[in-house]
N, C-alpha and C positions, 0 to 999 in steps of 0.2 A: 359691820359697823361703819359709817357715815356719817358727816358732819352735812349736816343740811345747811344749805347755804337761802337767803330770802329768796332769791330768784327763782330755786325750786318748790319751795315753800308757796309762794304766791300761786303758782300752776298746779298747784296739787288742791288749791281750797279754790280757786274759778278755772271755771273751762274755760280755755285761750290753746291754742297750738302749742304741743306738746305735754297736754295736763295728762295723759292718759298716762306716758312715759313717766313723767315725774312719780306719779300716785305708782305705778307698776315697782319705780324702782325704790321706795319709803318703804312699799311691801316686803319687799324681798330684803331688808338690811334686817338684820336680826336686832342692831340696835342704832337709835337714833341721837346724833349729839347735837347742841344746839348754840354759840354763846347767845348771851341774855342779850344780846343786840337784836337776835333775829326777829323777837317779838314784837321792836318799833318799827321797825324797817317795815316787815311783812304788813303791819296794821297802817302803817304812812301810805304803802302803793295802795289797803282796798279803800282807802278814806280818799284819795286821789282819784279810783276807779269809780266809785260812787259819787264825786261830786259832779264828775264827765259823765254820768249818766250810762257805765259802763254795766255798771251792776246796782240792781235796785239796796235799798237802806237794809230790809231783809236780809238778800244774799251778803247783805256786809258783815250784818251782825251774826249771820249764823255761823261766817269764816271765820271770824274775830273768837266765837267760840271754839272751833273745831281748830283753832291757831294753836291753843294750848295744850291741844290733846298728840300736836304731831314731834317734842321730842323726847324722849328717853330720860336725857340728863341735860340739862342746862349748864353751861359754864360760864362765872360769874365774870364780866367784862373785865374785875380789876386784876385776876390769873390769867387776862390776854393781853392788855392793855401796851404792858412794855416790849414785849416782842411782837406787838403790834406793831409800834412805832419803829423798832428797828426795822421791820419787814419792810415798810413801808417807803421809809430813806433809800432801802436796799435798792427797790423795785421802781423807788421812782413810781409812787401809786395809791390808790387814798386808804386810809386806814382803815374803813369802814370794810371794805373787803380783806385787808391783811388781817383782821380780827378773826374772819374763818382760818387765814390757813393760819395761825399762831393756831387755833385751838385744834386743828389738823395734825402741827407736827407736833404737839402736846401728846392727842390721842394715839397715833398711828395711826388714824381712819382718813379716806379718802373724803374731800370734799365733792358732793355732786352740787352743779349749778349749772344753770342756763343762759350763764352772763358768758358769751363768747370773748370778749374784751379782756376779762378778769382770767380764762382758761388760757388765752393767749399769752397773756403777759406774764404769767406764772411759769409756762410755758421754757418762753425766753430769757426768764430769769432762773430756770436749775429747778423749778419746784414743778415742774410739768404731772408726773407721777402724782402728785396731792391734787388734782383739781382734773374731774373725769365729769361728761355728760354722762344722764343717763342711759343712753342705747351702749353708749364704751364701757360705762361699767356692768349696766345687765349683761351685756353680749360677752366680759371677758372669759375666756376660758381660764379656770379653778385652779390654780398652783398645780404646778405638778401634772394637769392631764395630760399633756403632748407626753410625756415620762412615763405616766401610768398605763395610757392605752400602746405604748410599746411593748412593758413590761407584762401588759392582760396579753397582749398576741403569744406571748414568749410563753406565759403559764399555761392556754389553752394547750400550746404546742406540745409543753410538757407533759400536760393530763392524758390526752389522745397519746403520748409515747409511752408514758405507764402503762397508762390501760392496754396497750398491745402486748408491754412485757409479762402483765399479769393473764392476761388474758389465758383458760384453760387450753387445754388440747383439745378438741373439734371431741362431741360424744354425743351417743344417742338421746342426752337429753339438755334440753338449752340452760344455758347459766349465761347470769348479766352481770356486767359489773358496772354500779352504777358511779357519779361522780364520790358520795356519801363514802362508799371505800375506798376509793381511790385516795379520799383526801384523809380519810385512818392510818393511809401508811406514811413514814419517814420519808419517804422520797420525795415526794409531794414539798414537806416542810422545809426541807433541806438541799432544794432545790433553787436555783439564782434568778430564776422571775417571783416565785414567793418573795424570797427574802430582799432583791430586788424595791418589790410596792410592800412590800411589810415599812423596810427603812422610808418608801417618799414619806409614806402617811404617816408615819412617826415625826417625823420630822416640820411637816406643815400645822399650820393655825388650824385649833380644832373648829371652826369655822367653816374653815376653806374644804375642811374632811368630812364636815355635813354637806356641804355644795355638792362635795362630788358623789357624794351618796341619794343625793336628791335627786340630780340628775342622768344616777344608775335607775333610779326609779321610774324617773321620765321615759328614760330610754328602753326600758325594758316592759312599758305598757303605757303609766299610766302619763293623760295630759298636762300640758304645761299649766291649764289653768289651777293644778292641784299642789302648785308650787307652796306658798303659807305652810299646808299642813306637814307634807311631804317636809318640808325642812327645819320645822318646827321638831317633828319625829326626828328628824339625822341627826338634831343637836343631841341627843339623847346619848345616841349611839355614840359620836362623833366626841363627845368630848371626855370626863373622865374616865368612865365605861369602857373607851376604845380599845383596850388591851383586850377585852371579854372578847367585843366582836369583832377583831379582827380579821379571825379565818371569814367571819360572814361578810365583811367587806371587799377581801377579794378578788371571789368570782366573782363579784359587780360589777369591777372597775372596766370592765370590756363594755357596759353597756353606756360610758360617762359619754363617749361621742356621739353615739343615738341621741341622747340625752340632749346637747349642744345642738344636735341639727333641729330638732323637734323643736325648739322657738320659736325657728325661723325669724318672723318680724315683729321685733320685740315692739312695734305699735300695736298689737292685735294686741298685748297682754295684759286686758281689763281684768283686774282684780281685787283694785283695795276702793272699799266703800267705806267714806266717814259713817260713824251713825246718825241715825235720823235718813240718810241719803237715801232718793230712790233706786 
């Protein structure tokens, strides 16, 4: 979840430096917030772009359409309005941007923007954490994985020691034991890397518990470009559900750092196409 700020907004609907990042990181927010400011603001800079001859009358109107298709939820200016104006006193800074982060510390969601002035001074005002570029917040690692890919080293360690205690007596004929039994017995469950990452993931945003399921996925085969579906699927698992698939979450959580490296340069990651786009 994210509060789109115009500045990202504008790079997401015309190609200009950094529009790929912008569009990359809309994609990847499962949900988009908006106040009802963003839709002047955003329509002011392409009416500005187009009268400098930056983008033709077409590209205006096609953005101007695809402007209302990019939030989720709007929130009405006069629920941000007041703790706009204090924000603003606060910061020393014009309202027009404290209206994101009012509707920021409303929602819980992270502001993304490209306004380096605005990151800055939010910054040096205590509210640093509410306002992230996109490469900071695509690139962030997922609550809890420095913890979890501790706790996966700890449970491998575990399984490979079961399986030696279980393991038969040497006979003329071969027997395996696979992970599937290993993880039937008690020991397995009642063991302190299980319960260990049982307790992170319990405890995190069911959100942040698809992340890291997405990017077990990543990590364990499939491409970054398959981010959308891939996470779209984890919300599944990831949120009510999550008690069912716990044991299948896991032995995953060893692949979350594959997962993390396999982005690499979060400009390569072309993936969200308005419609109509080519």
């Amino acid at each position: 979840m994210i509060v789109a700020d115009a500045s990202i907004v504008v790079k997401a609907l015309v190609a200009e430096p950094g529009s790929e990042q912008a569009l990359a990181a809309l994609q990847m927010a499962n949900k988009v917030i908006a106040p009802a400011l963003m839709f002047t603001e955003v329509a002011n800079v392409l009416r500005r772009k187009e009268r400098l001859g930056l983008i033709s009358s077409e590209q205006s109107v096609r953005a101007t359409e695809h402007l209302l298709l990019v939030p989720d939820q709007t929130v009405p200016d006069n629920e941000l309005i007041t703790d706009a104006m204090t924000l603003a006193r606060q910061m020393n800074h014009s309202v027009y941007d404290c209206v994101y982060l009012a509707a920021s510390i409303q929602s819980g969601a992270v502001i993304l923007t490209a306004d380096d002035v605005f990151r800055v001074k939010a910054d040096q005002n205590g509210f640093g954490h509410h306002v992230m570029t996109p490469p900071a917040w695509m690139g962030r690692p997922p609550v809890a994985a420095e913890d979890l890919s501790r706790a996966a080293a700890q449970y491998e360690e575990t399984l490979r020691h079961i399986e030696d205690l279980r393991r038969p007596e040497p006979t003329d004929r071969q027997i395996s034991i696979d992970n599937a039994q290993i993880l039937g017995t008690p020991e397995i469950f009642d063991s302190f890397p299980y319960q260990t990452m049982l307790k992170l993931l319990r405890e995190i945003d069911p959100n942040e518990r698809a992340r890291l399921l997405a990017l077990a996925w990543i990590g364990r085969g499939y491409g970054h470009t398959h981010w959308p579906s891939l996470y779209a699927n984890a919300l599944e698992s990831a949120g009510v559900h999550f008690e069912q698939h716990a044991d299948y979450f896991i032995p995953l959580m060893k692949y979350v750092q594959l997962g993390l490296e396999k982005f690499g340069d979060v400009a390569d990651f072309r993936i969200l196409r308005f419609p109509d786009d080519n």
